[in-house]
C-alpha positions in Angstrom: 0.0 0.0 0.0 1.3 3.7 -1.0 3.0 4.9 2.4 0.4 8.2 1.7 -2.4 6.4 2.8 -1.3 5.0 6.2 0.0 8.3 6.3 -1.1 10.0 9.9 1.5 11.9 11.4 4.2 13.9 9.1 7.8 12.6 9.2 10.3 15.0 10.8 12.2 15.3 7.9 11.7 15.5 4.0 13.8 16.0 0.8 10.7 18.6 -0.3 8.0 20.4 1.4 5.4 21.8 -0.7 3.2 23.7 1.0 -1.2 24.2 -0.6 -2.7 21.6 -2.7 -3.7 23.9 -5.4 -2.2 23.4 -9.4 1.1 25.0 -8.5 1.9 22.0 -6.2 0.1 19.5 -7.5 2.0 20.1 -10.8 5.9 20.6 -8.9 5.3 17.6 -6.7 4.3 15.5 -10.1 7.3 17.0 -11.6 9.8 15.8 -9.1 8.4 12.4 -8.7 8.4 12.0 -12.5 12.2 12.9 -11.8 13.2 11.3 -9.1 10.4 8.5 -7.6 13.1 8.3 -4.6 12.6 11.7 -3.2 10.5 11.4 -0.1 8.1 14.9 -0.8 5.4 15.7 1.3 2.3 18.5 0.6 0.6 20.0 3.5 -3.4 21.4 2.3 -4.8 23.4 5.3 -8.2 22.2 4.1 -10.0 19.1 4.0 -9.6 18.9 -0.1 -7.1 19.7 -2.7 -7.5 22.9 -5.5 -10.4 24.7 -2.9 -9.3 28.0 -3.1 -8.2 30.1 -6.5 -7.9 26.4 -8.4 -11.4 25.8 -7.9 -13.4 25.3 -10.9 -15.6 28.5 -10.1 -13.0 30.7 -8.2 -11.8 31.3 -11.8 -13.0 31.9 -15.6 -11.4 28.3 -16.4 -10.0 29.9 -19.7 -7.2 28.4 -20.9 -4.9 31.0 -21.1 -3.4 31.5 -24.5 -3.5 35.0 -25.7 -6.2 34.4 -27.6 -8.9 36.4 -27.1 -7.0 38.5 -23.9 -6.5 42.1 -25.8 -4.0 43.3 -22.9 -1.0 40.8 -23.6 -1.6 42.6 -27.2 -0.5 46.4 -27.0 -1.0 49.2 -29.3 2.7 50.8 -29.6 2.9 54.8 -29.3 3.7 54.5 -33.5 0.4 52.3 -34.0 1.9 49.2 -33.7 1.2 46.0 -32.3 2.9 44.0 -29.9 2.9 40.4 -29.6 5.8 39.1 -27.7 3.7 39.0 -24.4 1.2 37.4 -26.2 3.2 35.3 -27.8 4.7 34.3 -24.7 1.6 33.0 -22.9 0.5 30.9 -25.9 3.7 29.3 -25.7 3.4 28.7 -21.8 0.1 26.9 -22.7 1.2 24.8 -25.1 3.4 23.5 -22.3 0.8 22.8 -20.2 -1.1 20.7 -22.8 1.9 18.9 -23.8 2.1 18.0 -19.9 -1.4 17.0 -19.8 -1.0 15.0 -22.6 1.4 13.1 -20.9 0.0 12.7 -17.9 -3.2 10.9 -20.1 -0.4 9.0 -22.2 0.8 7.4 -19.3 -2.6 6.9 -17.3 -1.7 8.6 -14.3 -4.8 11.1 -15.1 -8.0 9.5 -17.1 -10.7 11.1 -18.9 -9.5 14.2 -19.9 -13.0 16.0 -20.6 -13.1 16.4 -16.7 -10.6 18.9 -17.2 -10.3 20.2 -20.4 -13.2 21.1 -23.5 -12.9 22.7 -26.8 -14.2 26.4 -26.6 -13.6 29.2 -29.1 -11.7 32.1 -27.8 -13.1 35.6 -28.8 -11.9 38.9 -28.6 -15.0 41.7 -29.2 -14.6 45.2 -29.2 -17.0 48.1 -30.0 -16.6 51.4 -32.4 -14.8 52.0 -35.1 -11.7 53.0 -33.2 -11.2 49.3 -31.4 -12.7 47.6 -34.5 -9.5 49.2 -36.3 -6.9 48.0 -33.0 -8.9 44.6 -33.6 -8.1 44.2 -37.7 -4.3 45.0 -37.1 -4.0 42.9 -33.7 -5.6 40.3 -35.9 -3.0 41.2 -39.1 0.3 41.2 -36.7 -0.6 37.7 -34.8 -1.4 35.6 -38.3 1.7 36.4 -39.0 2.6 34.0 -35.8 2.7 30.1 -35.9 1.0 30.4 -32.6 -2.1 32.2 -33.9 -2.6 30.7 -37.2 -6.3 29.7 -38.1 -7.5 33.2 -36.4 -10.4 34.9 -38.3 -11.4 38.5 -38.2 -14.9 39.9 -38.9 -17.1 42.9 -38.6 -19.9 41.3 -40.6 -23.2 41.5 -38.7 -24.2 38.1 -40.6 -20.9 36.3 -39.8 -21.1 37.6 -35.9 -24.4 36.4 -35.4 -23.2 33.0 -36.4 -20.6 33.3 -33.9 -22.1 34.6 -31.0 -25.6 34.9 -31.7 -26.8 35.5 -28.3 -24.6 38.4 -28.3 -26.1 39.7 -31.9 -29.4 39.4 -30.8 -31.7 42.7 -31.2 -28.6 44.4 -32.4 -28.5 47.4 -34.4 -27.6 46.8 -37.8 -25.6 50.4 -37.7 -23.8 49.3 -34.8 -19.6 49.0 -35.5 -18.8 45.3 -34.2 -15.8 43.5 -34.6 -14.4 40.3 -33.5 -11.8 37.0 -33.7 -12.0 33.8 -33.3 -9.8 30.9 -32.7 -11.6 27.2 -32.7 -9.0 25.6 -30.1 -9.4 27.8 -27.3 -10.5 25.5 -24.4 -12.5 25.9 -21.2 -10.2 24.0 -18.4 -11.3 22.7 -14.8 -8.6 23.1 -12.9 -9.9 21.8 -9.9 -10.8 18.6 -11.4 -7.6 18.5 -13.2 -5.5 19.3 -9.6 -7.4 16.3 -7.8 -6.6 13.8 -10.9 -3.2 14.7 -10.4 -3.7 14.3 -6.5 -5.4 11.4 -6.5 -2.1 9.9 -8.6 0.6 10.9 -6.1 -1.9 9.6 -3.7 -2.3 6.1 -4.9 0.6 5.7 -7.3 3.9 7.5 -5.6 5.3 7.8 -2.5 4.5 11.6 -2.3 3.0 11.8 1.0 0.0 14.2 1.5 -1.8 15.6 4.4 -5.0 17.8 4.1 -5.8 19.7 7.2 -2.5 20.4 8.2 -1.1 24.3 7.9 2.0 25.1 7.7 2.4 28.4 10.3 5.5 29.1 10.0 9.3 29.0 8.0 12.8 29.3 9.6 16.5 29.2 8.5 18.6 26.8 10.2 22.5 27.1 10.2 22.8 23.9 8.0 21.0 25.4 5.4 18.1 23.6 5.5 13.9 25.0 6.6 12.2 24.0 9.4 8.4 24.4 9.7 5.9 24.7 12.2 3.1 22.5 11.2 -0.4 22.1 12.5 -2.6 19.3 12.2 -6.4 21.3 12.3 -8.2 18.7 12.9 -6.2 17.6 16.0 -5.4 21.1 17.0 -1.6 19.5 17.1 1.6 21.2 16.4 4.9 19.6 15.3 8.2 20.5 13.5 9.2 19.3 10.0 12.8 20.1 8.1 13.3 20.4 4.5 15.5 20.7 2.3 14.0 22.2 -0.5 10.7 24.3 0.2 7.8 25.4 -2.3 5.2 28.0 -1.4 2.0 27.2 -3.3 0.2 28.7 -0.8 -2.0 31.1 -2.7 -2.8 34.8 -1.0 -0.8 32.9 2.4 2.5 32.5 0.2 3.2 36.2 1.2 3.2 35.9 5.4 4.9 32.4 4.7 7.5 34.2 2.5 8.0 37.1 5.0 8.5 34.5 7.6 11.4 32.9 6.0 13.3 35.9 6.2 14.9 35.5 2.9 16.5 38.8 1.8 14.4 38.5 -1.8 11.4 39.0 0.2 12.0 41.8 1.6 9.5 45.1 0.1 6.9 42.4 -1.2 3.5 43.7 0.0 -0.2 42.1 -1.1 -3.5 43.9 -2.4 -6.3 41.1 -1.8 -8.9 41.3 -4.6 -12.4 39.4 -4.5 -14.4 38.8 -7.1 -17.9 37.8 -8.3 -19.6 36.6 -11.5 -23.0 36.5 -12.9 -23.9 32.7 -13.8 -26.9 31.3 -15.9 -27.6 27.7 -16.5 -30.8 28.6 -18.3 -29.9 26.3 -21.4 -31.9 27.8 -24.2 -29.2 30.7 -23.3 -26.6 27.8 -22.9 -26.8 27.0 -26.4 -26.8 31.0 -27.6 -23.4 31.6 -26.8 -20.1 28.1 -27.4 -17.5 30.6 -26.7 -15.4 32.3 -24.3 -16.1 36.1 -25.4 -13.2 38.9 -24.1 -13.6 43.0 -24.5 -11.1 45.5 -23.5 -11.1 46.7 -19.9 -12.9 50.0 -18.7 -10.5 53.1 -17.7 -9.1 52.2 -14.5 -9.7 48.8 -14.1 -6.7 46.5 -13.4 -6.5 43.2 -16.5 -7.8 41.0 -14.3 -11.2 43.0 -14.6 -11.5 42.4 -18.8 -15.4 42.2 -19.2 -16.1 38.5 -20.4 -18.8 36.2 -21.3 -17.5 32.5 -21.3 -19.3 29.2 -21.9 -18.0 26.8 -18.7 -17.8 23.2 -18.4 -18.1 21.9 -14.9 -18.6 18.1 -14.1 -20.2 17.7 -17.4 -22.6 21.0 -16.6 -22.7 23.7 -19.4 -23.4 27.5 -17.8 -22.4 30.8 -18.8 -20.5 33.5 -16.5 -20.4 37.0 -17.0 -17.7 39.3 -15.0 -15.7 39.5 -13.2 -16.9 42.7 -11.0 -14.2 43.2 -8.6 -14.5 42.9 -4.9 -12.6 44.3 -1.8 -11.9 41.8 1.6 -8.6 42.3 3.9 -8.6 37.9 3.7 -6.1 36.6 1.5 -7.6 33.5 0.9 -11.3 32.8 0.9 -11.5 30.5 3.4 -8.9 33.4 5.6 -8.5 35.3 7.9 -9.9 39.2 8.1 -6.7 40.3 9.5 -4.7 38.6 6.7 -3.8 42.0 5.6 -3.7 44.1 8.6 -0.9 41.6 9.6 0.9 41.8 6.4 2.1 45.2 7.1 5.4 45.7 8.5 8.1 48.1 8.4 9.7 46.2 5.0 7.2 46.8 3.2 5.1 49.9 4.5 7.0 52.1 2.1 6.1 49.4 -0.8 2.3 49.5 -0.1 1.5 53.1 1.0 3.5 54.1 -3.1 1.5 51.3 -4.6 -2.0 52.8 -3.0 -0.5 56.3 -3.5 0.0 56.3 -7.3 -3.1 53.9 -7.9 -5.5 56.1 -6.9 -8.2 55.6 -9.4 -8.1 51.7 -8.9 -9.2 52.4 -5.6 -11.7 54.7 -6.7 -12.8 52.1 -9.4 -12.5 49.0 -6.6 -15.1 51.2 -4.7 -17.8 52.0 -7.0 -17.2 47.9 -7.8 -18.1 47.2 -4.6 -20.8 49.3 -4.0 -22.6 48.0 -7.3 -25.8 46.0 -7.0 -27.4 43.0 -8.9 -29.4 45.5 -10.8 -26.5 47.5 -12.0 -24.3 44.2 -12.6 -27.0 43.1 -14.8 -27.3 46.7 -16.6 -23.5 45.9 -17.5 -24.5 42.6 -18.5 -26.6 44.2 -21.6 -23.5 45.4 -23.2 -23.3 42.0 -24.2 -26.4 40.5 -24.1 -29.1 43.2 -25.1 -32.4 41.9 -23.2 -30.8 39.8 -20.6 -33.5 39.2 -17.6 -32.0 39.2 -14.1 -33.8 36.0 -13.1 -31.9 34.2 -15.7 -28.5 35.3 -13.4 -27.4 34.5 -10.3 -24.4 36.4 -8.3 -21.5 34.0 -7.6 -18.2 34.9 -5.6 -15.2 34.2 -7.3 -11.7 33.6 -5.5 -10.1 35.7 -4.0 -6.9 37.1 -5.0 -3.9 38.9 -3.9 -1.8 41.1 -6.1 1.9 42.1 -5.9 3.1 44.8 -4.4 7.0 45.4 -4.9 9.4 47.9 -4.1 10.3 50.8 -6.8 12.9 53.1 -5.9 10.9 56.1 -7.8 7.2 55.3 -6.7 8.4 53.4 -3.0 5.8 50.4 -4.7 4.4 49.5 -7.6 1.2 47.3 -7.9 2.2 44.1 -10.0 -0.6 42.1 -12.1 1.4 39.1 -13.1 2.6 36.0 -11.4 6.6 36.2 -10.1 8.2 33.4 -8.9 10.7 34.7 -5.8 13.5 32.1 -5.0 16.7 32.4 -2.6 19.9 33.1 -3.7 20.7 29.4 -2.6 17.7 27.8 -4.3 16.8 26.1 -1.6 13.3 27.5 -1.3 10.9 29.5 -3.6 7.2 30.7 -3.5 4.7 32.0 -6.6 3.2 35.3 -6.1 0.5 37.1 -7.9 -2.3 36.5 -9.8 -3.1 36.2 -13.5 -2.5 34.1 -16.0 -1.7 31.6 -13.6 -3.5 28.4 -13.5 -3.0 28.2 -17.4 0.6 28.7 -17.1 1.2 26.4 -13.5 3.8 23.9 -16.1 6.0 26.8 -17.2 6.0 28.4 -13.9 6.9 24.9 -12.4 9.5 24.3 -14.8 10.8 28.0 -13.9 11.6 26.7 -10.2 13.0 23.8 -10.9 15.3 25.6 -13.5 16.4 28.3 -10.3 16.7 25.8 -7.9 17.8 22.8 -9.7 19.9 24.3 -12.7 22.0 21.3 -12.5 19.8 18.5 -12.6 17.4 20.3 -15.3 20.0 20.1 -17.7 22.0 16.8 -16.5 19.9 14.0 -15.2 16.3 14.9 -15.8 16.8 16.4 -18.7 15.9 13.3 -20.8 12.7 12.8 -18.8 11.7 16.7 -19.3 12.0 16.2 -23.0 9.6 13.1 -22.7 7.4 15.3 -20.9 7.5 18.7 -22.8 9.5 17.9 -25.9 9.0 21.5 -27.1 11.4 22.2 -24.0 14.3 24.8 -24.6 12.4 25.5 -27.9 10.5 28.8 -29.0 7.5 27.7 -30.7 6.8 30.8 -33.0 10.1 30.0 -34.7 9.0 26.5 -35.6 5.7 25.9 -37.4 6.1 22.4 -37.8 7.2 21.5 -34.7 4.0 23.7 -33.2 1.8 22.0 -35.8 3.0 18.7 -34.5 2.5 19.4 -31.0 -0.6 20.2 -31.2 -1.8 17.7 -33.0 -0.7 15.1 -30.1 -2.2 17.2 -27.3 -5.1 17.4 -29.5 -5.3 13.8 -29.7 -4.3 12.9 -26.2 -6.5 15.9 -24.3 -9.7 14.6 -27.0 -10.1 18.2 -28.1 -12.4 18.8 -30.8 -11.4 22.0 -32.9 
């Protein structure tokens, strides 16, 4: 029997700690075992179940993250061009992903891959003559892109209204509308996904993982190596476990367990938490209206993570549609937190940090505010952007995950607000956390493959190497300079993940 399930009490001592049971660890801990079956690793989920917090299938839109139909990885230059290196970037980072999910269905260690993942065209949409004219030359630059081929462009009422004809309904026909599409965008459960991979370390590696057990706090010890105060919740019992390698996959908690490390490259990092909450429908005659996952540009002010969307979702074989996000405000930084999760992030590192970021983001907080303040009524008024006579029985209000944003230090502002995902490691490499937000999930392989390169340069390149290639053979590759090799690549994870574009 796996030693995992006879599992009861921790050991005192592990090659590698990872701490939350959401993608980021799920995916590291499958990593390393895929690596090295010996090392004895051990993940410690304060909660009773793996990928409950931001993984959870509704605690996020569930898009798989490719630079799509996302118009801010795409900006407008100052001389009217576009630029799609960001964009470019992401799609790569998601190719990754499906390569690795491939693999994991290749070799049985996950089954039945619509659980997790579902064909779903990605669709940008903008309004007015100005955008439709961003849109056409966004569209131009990124067929010139291996990444993006297959992407149509149309302002055609006719053509639209096959697209997204819940969207075209009672439209004007003097209205300016114009849109892409790409057919392999997917919709991606990454909470089922996380518990597959769980449920694999659980039963078929010696990956040892205990839910309900919180890991309160990190120390240094003069050998080099972490000690942690763990506490069993359930028992309200506290013991110590060493490391020698640590992960922080601990959502909003990464940044108190960061701070408590006392690693000089945490010092400055500071955390904005940001709710969120969607409007849901399964009314199916709607259902049917709208296959697609449908992005516009964001309003003045609003951060990224606030791009008005309309997405079809796929949970445990349910269709529905979301709307949102609207953003919300709570001091927690998880959702199952604490309210004083922020309060007791402040502390003289990084008080100059957070008082620039709030100082010179003014009109986010003015934007967060009138967010919050919104009700049903006015969510739905925002709704009819999009769809013309939606009825607010059709929509229920959902609350999304909550989230918590970089702050960093900036020697001209004193902080600057950070949207993105970071990964922070020690100068040693002996321990390393993920910060931020967005694009996250969709990217959790790359990001992986990021710490492993920091803290295990010599491995990634000697002894595993031959096992990463079996894993991601696009590895050490840029895509957009090989066609065929993209071509290929996707017609495996196409295969494998049973995607139907």
């Amino acid at each position: 029997m796996p030693q995992t399930l006879i599992s009861r009490t921790p050991k005192p001592k592990y090659d590698v700690v990872l701490i939350g049971g959401g993608i980021m660890s799920a995916t590291l801990a499958t990593l390393l075992h895929e690596f090295d079956p010996n090392l004895e690793i051990a993940i410690f989920e304060r909660l009773g179940r793996f990928a409950k917090e931001s993984t959870a299938a509704w605690n996020n839109a569930g898009t798989g993250h490719s630079a799509f139909c996302e118009l801010n990885y795409t900006p407008e230059q100052p001389d009217g061009s576009i630029d799609i290196s960001k964009a470019e970037s992401i799609a790569e980072q998601f190719e990754i992903s499906k390569q690795f999910w491939a693999y994991l269905v290749d070799k049985g260690y996950v089954d039945t891959p619509k659980d997790f993942i579902n064909s779903c065209a990605h669709m940008s949409l903008v309004f007015g003559e100005k955008d439709a004219e961003y849109l056409k030359k966004r569209h131009d630059k990124l067929s010139e892109s291996a990444l993006f081929k297959g992407m149509e462009f149309s302002t055609d009422h006719d053509k639209l209204r096959e697209w997204i004809p819940l969207i075209m309904s009672k439209r004007n026909k003097s209205e300016v509308l114009a849109a892409t599409k790409m057919d392999m965008g997917t919709d991606v459960n990454f909470g089922s996904l996380t518990r597959k991979m769980g449920r694999h370390l659980m039963l078929g590696s010696n990956v040892e993982i205990f839910l309900y057990h919180e890991v309160k706090d990190i120390n240094p010890r003069n050998d080099g190596k972490w000690e942690m105060k763990v506490k069993d919740r359930t028992k309200n019992h506290k013991q110590e476990v060493v490391a020698d390698f640590v992960f922080i996959g601990a959502g909003g908690y990464a940044l108190p367990l960061l701070d408590s490390s006392d690693i000089k490259e945490s010092e400055g990092y500071g955390g904005f938490p940001v709710s969120g909450q969607w409007l849901v429908t399964h009314n199916q005659e709607l259902v049917e209206k709208h296959q697609a996952k449908v992005y516009t540009q964001a309003t003045v002010d609003a951060p990224p993570m606030s791009v008005p969307h309309l997405d079809l979702r796929i949970i445990d074989g349910k269709k529905a549609l979301l709307f949102g996000p609207f953003a919300g405000f709570s001091t927690k930084f998880l959702k199952e937190g604490s309210y004083l999760d922020l309060p007791e992030s402040v502390n003289t590192k990084n008080l100059r940090s957070l008082f620039g970021a709030w100082w010179h983001n003014l009109p986010l907080t003015k934007y967060l505010i009138q967010q919050v303040a919104m009700n049903k009524a006015q969510r739905i008024q925002h709704l009819r952007e999009f769809i013309k006579d939606a009825k607010e029985e059709d929509w229920e209000l959902k609350v999304a995950g909550q989230r918590v944003q970089i702050i960093k230090k900036d020697d001209q502002l004193g902080g600057k607000l950070e949207f993105g995902t970071e990964v922070v490691v020690n100068k040693a490499g002996t321990i390393a956390s993920l910060l931020g937000a967005s694009p996250g999930a969709s990217t959790a392989v790359y990001a992986m493959l990021n710490v492993l390169e920091k803290c295990f340069p010599e491995k990634m390149e000697g002894e595993w190497k031959a096992k990463l290639l079996e894993m991601v053979p696009s590895y050490g590759q840029k895509l957009a300079q090989h066609p065929e090799l993209t071509d290929k690549l996707r017609d495996y994870s196409k295969e494998k993940l049973e995607l139907e574009y």
